[in-house]
N, C-alpha and C positions, 0 to 999 in steps of 0.2 A: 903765362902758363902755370899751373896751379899742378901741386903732389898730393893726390888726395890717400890720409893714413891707411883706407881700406887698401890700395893699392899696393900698402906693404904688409900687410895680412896676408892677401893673396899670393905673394912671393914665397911667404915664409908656409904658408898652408902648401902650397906645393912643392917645393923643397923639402919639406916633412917628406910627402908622398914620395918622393924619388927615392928620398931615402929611404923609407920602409920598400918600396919596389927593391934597391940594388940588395937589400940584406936577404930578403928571400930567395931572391935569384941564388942568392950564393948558399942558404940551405942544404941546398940541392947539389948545387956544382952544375947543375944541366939547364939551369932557366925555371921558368913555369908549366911545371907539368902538373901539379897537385889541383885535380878541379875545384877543390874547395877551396885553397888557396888563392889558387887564380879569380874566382871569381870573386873575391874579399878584394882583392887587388884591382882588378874590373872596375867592382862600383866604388872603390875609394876615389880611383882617378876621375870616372865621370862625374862625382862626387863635384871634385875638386874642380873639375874644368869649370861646372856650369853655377860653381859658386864663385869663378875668378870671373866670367864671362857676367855674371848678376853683377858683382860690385862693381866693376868697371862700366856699366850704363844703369846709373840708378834710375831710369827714366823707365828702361823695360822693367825692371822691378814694381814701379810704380803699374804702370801698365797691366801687368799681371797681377795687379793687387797685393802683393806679398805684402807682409808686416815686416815692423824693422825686428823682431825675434828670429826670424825666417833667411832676414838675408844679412843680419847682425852688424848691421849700422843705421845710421838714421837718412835715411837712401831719398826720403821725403821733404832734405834738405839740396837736395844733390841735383845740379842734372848732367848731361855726359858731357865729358871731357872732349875738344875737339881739337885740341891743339896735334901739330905733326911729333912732337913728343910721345904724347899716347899713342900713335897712331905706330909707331919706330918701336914702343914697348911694347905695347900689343902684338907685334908681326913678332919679337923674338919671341915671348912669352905661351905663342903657338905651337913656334918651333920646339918647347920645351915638350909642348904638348904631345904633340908629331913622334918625339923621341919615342917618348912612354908608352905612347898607344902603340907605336910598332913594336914595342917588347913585350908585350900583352901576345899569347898565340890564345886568337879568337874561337880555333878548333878542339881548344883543352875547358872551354865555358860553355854553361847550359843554355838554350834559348830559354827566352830570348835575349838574354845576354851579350849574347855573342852577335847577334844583328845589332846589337846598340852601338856595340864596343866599334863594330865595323863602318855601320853611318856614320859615328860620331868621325872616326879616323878619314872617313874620304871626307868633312865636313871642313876638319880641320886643315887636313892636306889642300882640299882647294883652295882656302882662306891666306893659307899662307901662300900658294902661286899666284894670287890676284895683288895680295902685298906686298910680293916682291915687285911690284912695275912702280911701286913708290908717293901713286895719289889715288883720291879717291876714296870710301868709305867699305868698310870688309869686316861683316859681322859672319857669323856660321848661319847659313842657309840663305843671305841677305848681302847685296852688293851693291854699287852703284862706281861710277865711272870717275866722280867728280866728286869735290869736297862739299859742293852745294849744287844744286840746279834751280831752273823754278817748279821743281816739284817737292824738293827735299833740302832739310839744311835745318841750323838752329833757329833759321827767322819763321820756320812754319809746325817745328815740332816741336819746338818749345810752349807758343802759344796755344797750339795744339794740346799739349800737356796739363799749361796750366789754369786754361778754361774748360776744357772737356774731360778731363781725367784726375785732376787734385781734388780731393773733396777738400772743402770751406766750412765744417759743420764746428769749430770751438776754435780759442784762441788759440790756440797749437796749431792750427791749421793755419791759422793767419801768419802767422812767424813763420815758417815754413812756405806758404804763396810768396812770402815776401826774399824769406832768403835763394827760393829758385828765382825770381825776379830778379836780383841784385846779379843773379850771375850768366843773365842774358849778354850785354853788352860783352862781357870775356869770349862767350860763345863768338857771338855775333865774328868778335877782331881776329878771335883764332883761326875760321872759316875763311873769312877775308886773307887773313895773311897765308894761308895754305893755297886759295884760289890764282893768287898771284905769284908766288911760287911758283904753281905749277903750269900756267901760263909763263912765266921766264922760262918754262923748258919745254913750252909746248903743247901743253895736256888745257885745251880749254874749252866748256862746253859751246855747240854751238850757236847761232845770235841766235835766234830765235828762243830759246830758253834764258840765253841771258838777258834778252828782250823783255822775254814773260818778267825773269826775277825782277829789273831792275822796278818792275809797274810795282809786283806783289810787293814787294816789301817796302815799297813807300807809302804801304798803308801802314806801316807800323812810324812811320815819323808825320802822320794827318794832323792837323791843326787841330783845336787851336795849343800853340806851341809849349806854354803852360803844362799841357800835359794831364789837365782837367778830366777831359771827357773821354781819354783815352780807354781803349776795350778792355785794358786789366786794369784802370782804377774803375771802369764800370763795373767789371765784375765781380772787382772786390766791396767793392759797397753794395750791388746785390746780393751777397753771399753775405753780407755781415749782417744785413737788416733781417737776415732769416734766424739769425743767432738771439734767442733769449737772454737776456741779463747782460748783455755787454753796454759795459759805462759808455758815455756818448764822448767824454774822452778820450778814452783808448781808441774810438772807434773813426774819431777825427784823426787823431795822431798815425794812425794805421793809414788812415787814406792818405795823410799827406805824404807820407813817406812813398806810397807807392806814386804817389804826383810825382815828385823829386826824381824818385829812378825812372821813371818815363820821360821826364822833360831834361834833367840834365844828363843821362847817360844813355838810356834804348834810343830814343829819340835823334840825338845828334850823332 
């Protein structure tokens, strides 16, 4: 299980907010009555949610194209945390959420403000009722039952990610294909040991999907064992030979490496 630094950014950025929330409050003596006020307070906090909710899955960052100025890490390195750690920080770190947004009175803000303030609150409030049952995956607007199925999970969103959505255009990019590669296999064990977990207490998907998974994702360990011809060193050696000027050393060196993390880690 891995502490990734944004993760303490995002503590301390909203912690900030609270704190500028309780001293306003106390301005007043009465809460949030000042509309200008309140709405300052408004978009700080969604401000803040949807830049804890960015760092914490640098994958949808990716996904929506942000740059690392945007979401102010190197998010192109990252991909999401699956362990039940996150998953335990995340469900309080809602709650924090949940607090703030219900000290907010949505009827002292302008629209559409105040339908944001509001979605966003029943967003988060269901997020944290579906996390309180303890497995499973619980994004805001986005759920799912199980830690993996054969529809979903790190064995299909990540390569998902990093064939169809990493761009490969310069050596930056290769370091980066490489460093989300390196941190497939964590994915992959985290998944696995939540899956089992939560089958010791009951929560398992049924066969038929474990059926499906078990087929799908042993295309990610296909011969030959090596780890040669595998889909991410094919596609990194596609993507390299489109690249101008790259020495045919680095560009060996680059492929073995991604051989190595297919054959001695994704693989096994």
């Amino acid at each position: 299980m891995k502490t990734h630094s944004f993760y303490w950014r995002c503590v301390l950025g909203l912690a900030g907010f609270c704190l500028l929330l309780a001293a306003c409050s106390q301005d007043t003596g009465t809460g949030v009555t000042d509309t200008r006020r309140a709405a300052r307070m408004a978009d700080a906090l969604l401000t803040a949610i949807a830049t804890d909710e960015l760092n914490r899955s640098p994958q949808t960052a990716s996904r929506l194209g942000l740059p690392e100025t945007v979401i102010g890490y190197a998010h192109e390195r990252e991909i999401d945390d699956r362990s039940q750690a996150i998953f335990e920080r995340t469900r309080l770190k809602r709650l924090e959420y949940l607090e703030a947004l219900d000290r907010i009175d949505a009827t002292a803000l302008p629209a559409p403000l105040s339908d944001h303030v509001n979605v966003m609150r029943r967003s988060v409030r269901t997020a944290v009722s579906l996390s309180q049952l303890g497995h499973g995956y619980v994004s805001l607007g986005y759920a799912r039952p199980y830690a993996a199925d054969h529809l979903s999970g790190a064995w299909t969103d990540v390569p998902d990610l990093l064939i169809n959505r990493h761009p490969i255009l310069d050596e930056g990019d290769i370091e980066t294909y490489l460093a989300r590669l390196a941190s497939l296999p964590d994915a992959l064990q985290d998944e696995a040991r939540r899956l089992r977990a939560d089958a010791t207490a009951g929560v398992l998907p049924p066969r038929f999907s474990l059926d499906r998974m078990t087929i799908k994702t042993s295309a990610l360990a296909l011969t030959p064992e090596d780890g040669s011809d595998h889909v991410f060193v094919q596609h990194l050696e596609s993507a390299m030979a489109k690249i101008d000027g790259l020495p045919e050393d680095n560009r060996a060196e680059w492929r073995n490496a991604a051989t190595d993390l297919v054959a001695l880690e994704i693989q096994p």
